[in-house]
Each structure stands twice: as C-alpha cells, then as structure tokens.
C-alpha positions in Angstrom: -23.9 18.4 -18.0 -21.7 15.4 -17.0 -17.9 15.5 -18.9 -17.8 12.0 -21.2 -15.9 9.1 -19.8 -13.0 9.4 -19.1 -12.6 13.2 -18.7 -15.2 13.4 -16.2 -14.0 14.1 -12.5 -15.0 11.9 -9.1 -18.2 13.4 -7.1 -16.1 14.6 -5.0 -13.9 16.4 -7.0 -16.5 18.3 -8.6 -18.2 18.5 -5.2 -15.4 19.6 -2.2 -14.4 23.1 -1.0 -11.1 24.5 -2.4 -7.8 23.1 -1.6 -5.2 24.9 0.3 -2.2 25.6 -2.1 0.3 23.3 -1.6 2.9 24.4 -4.1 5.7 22.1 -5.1 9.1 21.7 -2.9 11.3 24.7 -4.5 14.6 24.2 -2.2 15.9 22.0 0.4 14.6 21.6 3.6 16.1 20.2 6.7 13.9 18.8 9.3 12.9 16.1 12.4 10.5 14.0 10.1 9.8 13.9 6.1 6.1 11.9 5.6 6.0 10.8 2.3 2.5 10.3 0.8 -0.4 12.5 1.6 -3.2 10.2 2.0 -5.4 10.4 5.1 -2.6 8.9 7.0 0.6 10.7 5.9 -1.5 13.9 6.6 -2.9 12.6 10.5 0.6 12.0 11.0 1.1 15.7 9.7 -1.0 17.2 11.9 -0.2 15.1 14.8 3.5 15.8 14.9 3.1 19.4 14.2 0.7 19.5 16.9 3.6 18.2 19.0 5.7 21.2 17.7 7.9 18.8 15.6 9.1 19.9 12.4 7.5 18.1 9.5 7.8 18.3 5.9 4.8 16.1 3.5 5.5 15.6 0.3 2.9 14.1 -1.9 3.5 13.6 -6.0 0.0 14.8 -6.8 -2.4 16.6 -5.1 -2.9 15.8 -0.8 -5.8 13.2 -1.5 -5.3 12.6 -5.1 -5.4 9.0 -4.7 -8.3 6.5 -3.0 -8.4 8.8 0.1 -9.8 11.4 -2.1 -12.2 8.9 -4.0 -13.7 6.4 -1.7 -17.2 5.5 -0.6 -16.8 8.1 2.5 -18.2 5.5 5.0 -16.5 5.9 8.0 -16.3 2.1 9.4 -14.7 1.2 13.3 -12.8 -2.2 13.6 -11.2 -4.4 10.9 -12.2 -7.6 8.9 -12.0 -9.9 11.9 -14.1 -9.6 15.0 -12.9 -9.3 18.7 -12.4 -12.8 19.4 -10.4 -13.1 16.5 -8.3 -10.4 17.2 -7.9 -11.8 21.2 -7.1 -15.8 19.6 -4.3 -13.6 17.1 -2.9 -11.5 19.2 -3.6 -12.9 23.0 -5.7 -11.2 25.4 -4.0 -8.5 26.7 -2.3 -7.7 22.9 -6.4 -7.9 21.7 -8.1 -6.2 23.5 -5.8 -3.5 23.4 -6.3 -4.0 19.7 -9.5 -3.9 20.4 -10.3 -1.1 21.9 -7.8 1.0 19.3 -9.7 -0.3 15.8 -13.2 0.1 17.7 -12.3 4.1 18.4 -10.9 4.4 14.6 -14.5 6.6 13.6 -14.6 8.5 16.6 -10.8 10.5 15.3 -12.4 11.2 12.1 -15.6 12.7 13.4 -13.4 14.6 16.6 -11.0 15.7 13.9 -13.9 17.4 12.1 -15.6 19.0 14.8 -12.0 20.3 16.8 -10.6 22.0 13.7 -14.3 23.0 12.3 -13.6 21.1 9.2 -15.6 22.1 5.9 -16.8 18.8 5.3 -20.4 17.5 4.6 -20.5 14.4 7.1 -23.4 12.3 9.2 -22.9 10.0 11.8 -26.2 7.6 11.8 -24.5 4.1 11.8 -22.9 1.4 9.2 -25.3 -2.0 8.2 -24.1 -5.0 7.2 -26.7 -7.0 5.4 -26.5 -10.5 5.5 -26.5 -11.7 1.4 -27.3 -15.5 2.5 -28.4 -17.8 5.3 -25.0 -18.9 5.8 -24.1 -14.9 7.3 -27.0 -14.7 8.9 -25.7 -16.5 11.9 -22.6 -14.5 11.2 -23.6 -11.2 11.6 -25.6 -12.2 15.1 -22.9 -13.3 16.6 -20.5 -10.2 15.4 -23.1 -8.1 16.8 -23.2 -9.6 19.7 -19.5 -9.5 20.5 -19.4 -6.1 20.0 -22.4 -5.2 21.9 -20.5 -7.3 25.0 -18.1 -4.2 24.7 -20.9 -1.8 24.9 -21.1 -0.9 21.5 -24.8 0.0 20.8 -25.6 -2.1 17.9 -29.1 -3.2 16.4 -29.9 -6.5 15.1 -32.4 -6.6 12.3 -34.4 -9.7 11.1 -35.5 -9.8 7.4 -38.4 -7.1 7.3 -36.2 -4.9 9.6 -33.9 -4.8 7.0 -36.1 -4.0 4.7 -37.3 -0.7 6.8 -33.7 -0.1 7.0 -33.0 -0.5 3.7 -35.7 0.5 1.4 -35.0 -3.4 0.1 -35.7 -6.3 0.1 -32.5 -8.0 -0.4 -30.9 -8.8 3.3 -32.2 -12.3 5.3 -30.4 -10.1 8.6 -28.1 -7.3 9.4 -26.6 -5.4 12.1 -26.1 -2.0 12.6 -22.6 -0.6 14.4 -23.9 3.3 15.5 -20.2 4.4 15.8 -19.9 4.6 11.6 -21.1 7.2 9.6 -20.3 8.8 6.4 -18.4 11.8 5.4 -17.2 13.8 1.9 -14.2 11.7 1.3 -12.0 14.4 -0.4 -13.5 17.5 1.7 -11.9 15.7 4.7 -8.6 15.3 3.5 -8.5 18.9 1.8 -9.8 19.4 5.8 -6.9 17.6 7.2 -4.0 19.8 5.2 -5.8 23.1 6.3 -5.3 21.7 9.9 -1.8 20.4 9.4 -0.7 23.7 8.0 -2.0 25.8 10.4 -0.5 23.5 13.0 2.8 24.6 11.4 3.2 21.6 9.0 4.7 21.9 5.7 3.0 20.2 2.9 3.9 19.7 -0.6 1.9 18.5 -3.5 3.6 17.8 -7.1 6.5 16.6 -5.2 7.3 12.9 -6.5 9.5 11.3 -4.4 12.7 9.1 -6.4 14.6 8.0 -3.2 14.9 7.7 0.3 18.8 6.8 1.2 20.6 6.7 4.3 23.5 9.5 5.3 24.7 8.7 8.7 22.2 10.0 11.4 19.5 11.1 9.0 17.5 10.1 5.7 17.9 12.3 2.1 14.6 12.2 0.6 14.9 13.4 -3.1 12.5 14.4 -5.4 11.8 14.5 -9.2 12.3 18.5 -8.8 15.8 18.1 -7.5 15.0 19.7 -3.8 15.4 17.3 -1.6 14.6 16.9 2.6 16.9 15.8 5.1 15.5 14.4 7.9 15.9 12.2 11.2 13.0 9.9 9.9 11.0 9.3 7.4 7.2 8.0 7.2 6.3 6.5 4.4 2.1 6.2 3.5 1.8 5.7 -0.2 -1.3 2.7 0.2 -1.9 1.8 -3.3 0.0 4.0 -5.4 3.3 3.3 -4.5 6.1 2.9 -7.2 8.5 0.9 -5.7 10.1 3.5 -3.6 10.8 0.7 -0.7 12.4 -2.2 -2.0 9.9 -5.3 -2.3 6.6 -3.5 -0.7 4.8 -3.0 -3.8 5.1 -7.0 -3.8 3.4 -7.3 -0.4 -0.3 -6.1 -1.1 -2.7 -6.3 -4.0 -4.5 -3.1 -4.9 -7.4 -3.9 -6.9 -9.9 -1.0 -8.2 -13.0 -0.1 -6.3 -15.6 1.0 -8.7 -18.2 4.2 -7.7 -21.4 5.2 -9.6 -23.5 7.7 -8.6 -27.0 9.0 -9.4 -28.3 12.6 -10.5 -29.6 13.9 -6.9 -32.6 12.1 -6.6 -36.2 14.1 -5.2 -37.2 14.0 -2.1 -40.1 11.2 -2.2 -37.5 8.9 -4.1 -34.9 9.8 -1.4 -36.4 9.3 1.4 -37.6 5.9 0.6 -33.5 4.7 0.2 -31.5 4.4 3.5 -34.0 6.5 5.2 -32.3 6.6 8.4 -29.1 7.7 6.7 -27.2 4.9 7.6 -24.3 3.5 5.1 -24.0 -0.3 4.3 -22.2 -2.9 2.9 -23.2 -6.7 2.6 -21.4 -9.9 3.6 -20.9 -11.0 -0.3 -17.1 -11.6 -1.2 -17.2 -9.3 -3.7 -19.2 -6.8 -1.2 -21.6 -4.1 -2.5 -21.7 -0.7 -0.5 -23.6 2.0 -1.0 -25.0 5.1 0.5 -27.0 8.6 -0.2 -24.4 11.8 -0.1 -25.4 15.3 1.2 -26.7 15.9 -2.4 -29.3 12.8 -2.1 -27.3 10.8 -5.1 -27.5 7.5 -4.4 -23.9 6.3 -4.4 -22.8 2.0 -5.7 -19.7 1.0 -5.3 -17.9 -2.6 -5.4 -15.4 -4.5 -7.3 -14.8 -3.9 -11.1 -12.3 -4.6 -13.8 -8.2 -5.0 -11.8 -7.2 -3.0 -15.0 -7.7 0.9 -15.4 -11.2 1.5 -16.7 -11.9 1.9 -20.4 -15.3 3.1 -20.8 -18.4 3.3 -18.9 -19.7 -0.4 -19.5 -16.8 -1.2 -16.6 -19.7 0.7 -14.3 -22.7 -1.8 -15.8 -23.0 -4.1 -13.1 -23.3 -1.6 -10.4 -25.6 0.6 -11.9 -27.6 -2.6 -12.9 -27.2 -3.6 -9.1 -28.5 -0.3 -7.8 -31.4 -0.6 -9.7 -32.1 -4.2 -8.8 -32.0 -3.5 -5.6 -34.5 0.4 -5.8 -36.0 0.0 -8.8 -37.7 3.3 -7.7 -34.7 5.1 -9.8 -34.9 3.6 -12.8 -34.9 5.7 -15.6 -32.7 8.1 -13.0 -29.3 8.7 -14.9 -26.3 8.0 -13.0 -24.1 11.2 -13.8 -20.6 10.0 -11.9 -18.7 7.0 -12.2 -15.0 7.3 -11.0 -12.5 4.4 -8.9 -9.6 4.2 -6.9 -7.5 1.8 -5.9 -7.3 0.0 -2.1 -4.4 -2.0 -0.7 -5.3 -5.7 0.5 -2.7 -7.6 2.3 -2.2 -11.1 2.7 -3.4 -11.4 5.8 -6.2 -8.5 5.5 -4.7 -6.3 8.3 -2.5 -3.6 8.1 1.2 -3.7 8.2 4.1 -1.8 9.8 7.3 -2.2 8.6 10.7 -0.4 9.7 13.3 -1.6 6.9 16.1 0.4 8.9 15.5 2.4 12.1 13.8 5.5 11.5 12.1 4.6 8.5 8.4 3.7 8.9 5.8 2.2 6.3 2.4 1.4 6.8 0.3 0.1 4.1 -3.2 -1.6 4.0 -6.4 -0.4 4.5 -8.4 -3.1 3.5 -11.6 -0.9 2.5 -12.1 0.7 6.0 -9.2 3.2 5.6 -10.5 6.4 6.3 -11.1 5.9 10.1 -8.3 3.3 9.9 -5.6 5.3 8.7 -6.3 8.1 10.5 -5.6 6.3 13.3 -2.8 4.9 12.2 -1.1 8.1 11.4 -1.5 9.6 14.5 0.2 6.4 16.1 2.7 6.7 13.3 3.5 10.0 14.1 3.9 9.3 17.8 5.9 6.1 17.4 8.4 8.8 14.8 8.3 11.5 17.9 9.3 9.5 20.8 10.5 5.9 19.1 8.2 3.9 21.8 6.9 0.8 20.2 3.8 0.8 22.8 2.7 3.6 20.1 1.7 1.5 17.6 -1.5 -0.7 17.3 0.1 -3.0 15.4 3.2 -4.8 15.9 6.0 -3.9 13.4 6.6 -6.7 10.9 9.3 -7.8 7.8 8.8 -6.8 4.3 7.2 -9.9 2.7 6.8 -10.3 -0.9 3.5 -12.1 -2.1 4.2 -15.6 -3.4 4.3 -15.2 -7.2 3.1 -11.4 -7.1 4.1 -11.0 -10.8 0.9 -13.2 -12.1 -1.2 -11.2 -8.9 -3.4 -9.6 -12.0 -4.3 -12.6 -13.5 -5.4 -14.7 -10.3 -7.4 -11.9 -8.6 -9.1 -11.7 -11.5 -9.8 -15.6 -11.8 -10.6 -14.8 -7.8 -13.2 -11.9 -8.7 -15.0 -14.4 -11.5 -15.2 -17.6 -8.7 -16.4 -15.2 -5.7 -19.5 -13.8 -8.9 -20.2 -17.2 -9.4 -20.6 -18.1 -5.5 -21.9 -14.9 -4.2 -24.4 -15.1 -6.1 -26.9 -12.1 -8.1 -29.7 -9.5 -6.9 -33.0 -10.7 -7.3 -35.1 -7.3 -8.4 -36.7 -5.8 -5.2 -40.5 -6.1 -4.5 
C-alpha cells in the first residue's frame, strides 16, 4: 500500500537496487580534483578521471542521486532544444557541427556506460517521439527530422494515424521518432555510476554538504558542514538545481522550476500493450510539454510542469493524471500509486553553461530536461578538460557568470509564464 502524500517515496526509490555506502567525509583529504555534487555529471566526471588514475574525491550533501538525477522521467534524449542548423548559424560551421556530432552521441555514453560496467539498471533502447500538439509543429517536426536524418540518424516520420499506432492515441497531427533515445531506471543508473566510480578507485561521499570553496595558493580548500575538508588542485562543481549559493551569483543564472511525475499501479498486459506498444518514450511540442512513458513494471508514467513551489498535496498531480487519462482512457479507474518531482535547471539561453570563475574551478549547470545523456557527457568532458586543462575538451565554450535580469521576482513570472503557455498550448481532447 502506497505511503500518504507526502511521505511517500519516488518510483524509483522504492524501485532501484541498493546503494553503495557512501559514508560521510570523516578526515581530510588531499587530492588532484574535489567534484562537488553527485548528480549524473559530478559522478561521469568521477568515473572518468579515476579511470585516468587521477585522484578524486565527490562529495555530495545527500545521497549520490538524491536530487532530479535520481527522480526524472528516465528518457534518455540525444541533442539539445535547438536543431543542427541552429546550432551551425550559433556557433559557425566548424564550431556546429562539432557540437553537433557531441549532443547527437549524448545517449549512446549512457547506454555504453551500462553495458561496459554491467550496470544493474532496468533500461530499453526503442526510440524517443515527438508528437506534434498543433498544425503549426507539424511542419516543425518534418523538417527536424529531416535535418537529422541528413546526418544519418535513422529517424521515422509519422503522419496522424501513424501516430496513433505509435501511440495508442489519438492526440498527435505528426511526430518523429529519433531511434538513438531510449529509456532507463533513472536512480538505478546513478546508484550504477558510483559502483563504477568506486571500483575505478574514486572516492565518493554522500552527507557531505559543502560551505565553501576558497582559494590557498596553488590549490582549492573545500570545506564541509562536518568540519573535514579536501584540498585539491581543482575543483568541479555540478550541483544543477539544488545549489545554495556556493558560487557567487550562479544560483541567479538559471531557473529550476519543478517537474511533476505520476505513475500508475502496473497495468495488465492487454491494457499495456495497447500504450506505447513499441516501447518508445515521448514528449510533445506544447510549451509546457507532456512526456510520458511505460517502466519495466508496465506503470504508465505522466510527467510535465506543475506548481514552481514545493508540492503540498496530491491535487498538485491533478492535471497530469487527468491528462493521462484523456489521452488512454483504457486506465481509467487504474489508481496512480506514485507521484513525486524534482527540480531541472533552465538557462536563459536553454543550453548548458560552463563557467571557470578562477582557473581551476569548473561549473556546469543546465540541463534543460534532457540531462541524463547530457550530463553524462558533460562530465566526462569536464573531467577531461580538469585532467589535462585543454579547452578543445569541452563541448561548449566556457562563459561569465551572468545573473538573470531581476531573478529575485523569477517565481512570480515563470509562473505568470506557466498560466500564458496553459492558455496557448491548449487542452487534451479525450481519445477515441
């Protein structure tokens, strides 16, 4: 029986393998590099440098996945918000397409990761779908397709009743499918990523806040809440959305509204099989998207935008449970036993950032809802970048700390943002 709101755990907490002990910093360490934040970047860049035989010491003020890399959808998305020929007109061609070719092989390091360390983690690899909500995106999602597809990614366009096929609904006017996604058990794979870091030789800390990072000459004192503290020659700092102003003026640069989950009792086979039947994960062209996919229990999983605030009962789920419904009315009646969020970082120009504030100190934050291939990625670059200090490491070019323009009001106009998009995204029509 499901634990009332708001005791009840995530799906994935009541549904991973063990974790590893990671048992709090006790005495001070010295070493090369101190990663702060134990996310799925913070522990690629683990793994990674203690794959290069560098010393490394994580620390993480929870437990390693705690936060939204422990709590996400699980889909497993290549590229980033914009398409290839945006990325070339940004960036120029040789710049792009190097950019490119990085953001496109993001799902291919999760799915390697898994299979090369034989990673406990329920995962399928059968392709992301983007619906198109409206006529304006149908046109959209063509010519994304079609860009990609000019790579040789093997993508499949889908006209209305395609969709529906695909689906299980009829809700889409078009879609594309991009067979380099997949989907994976969100929290498995990070608990997967700290067994593989510490047998690499990696030391990793959970319950370990971190209260400063300051400068001593030639190396970096990282202190924690325990009194232990790390020296080190640099630092890497991965904290995404639940940083606490550790770096001067970077919780200022991104907004990290709350993605809301709900997910069903496992549903029976007939029911199953008639949702996603091909396995695929999707998410639709809406400003406040929808995405939702069936787990390796067969619950069907909804998750989208909900209140910016912390939740405060189950009635903050409604509208994606009603949604889910809408869109199979085949489970009505089915209870939905799991609702749980956690929050992403969005920055102002929807990609992620790199910022060194002083040489050897690192940040990267954003992940823009595609961060488990993303910043996986992006840790392993990080992680090179902190072992050899070659800029040709990184896929994206290291930028200033930026505040927001009036970030202090950022709750109340994301939230005037979130009623506008409702309005013009339009609702569900029930599914026939």
């Amino acid at each position: 029986m499901a634990v009332p709101f708001p005791l009840a755990p995530s799906l994935w907490a009541t549904t991973a393998p063990a974790a590893a002990a990671t048992p709090p910093l006790d005495q001070s360490v010295a070493v090369e590099t101190c990663i702060v934040g134990g996310g799925y970047a913070g522990l690629s860049a683990a793994l990674r440098l203690a794959e290069r035989g560098t010393g490394v010491v994580l620390l993480e003020s929870r437990e390693p996945g705690w936060g939204a890399s422990g709590r996400n959808g699980g889909q497993v998305i290549p590229g980033v918000k914009y398409d290839p020929s945006e990325l070339v007109a940004k960036y120029g061609p040789a710049a792009g397409e190097a950019l490119i070719r990085f953001v496109g092989a993001t799902a291919d390091k999760v799915f390697d990761l898994i299979a090369r360390h034989g990673m406990d983690v329920p995962h399928v690899r059968a392709g992301w779908i983007q619906g198109a909500h409206n006529p304006a995106m149908v046109e959209t999602v063509k010519r994304r397709a079609g860009e990609w597809a000019e790579r040789g990614v093997a993508v499949t366009l889908y006209d209305a009743d395609g969709m529906a096929a695909a689906v299980g609904a009829r809700q889409y006017l078009a879609g594309w499918q991009d067979g380099r996604a997949g989907a994976i058990h969100p929290l498995a794979y990070a608990r997967g990523l700290v067994r593989a870091a510490q047998k690499a030789g990696a030391q990793i800390h959970g319950d370990s806040r971190v209260v400063s990072i300051v400068k001593r000459g030639e190396v970096f004192e990282v202190a924690t809440t325990q009194g232990p503290t790390v020296t080190a020659r640099r630092v890497i700092v991965a904290t995404g959305g639940y940083g606490d102003g550790l770096i001067p003026g970077l919780r200022e640069t991104v907004i990290a509204p709350n993605s809301f989950i709900a997910a069903t009792e496992p549903l029976g086979d007939n029911i199953a099989g008639s949702i996603l039947p091909g396995g695929q994960v999707i998410s639709d062209t809406r400003q406040l998207l929808l995405y939702f996919r069936r787990d390796h229990t067969n619950r069907l999983l909804m998750g989208g935008r909900g209140p910016f605030r912390e939740p405060k009962s189950a009635d903050d789920w409604a509208h994606l449970e009603r949604a889910a419904v809408k869109l199979f009315p085949q489970i009505k009646g089915i209870a939905f036993d799991h609702r749980w969020c956690g929050r992403v970082t969005l920055t102002r120009d929807f990609l992620p950032h790199i910022h060194e504030p002083e040489p050897g100190l690192i940040v990267d934050i954003g992940c823009m809802g595609r961060g488990v291939g993303l910043q996986t990625a992006i840790g392993e670059a990080l992680a090179d970048y902190a072992a050899t200090g070659d800029k040709a490491s990184l896929p994206f070019p290291v930028v200033p700390i930026v505040p927001l323009p009036f970030h202090a009001l950022h709750k109340l106009y994301v939230s005037a943002i979130i009623g506008w998009y409702r309005m013009t995204d339009g609702g569900l029509k029930a599914s026939t």
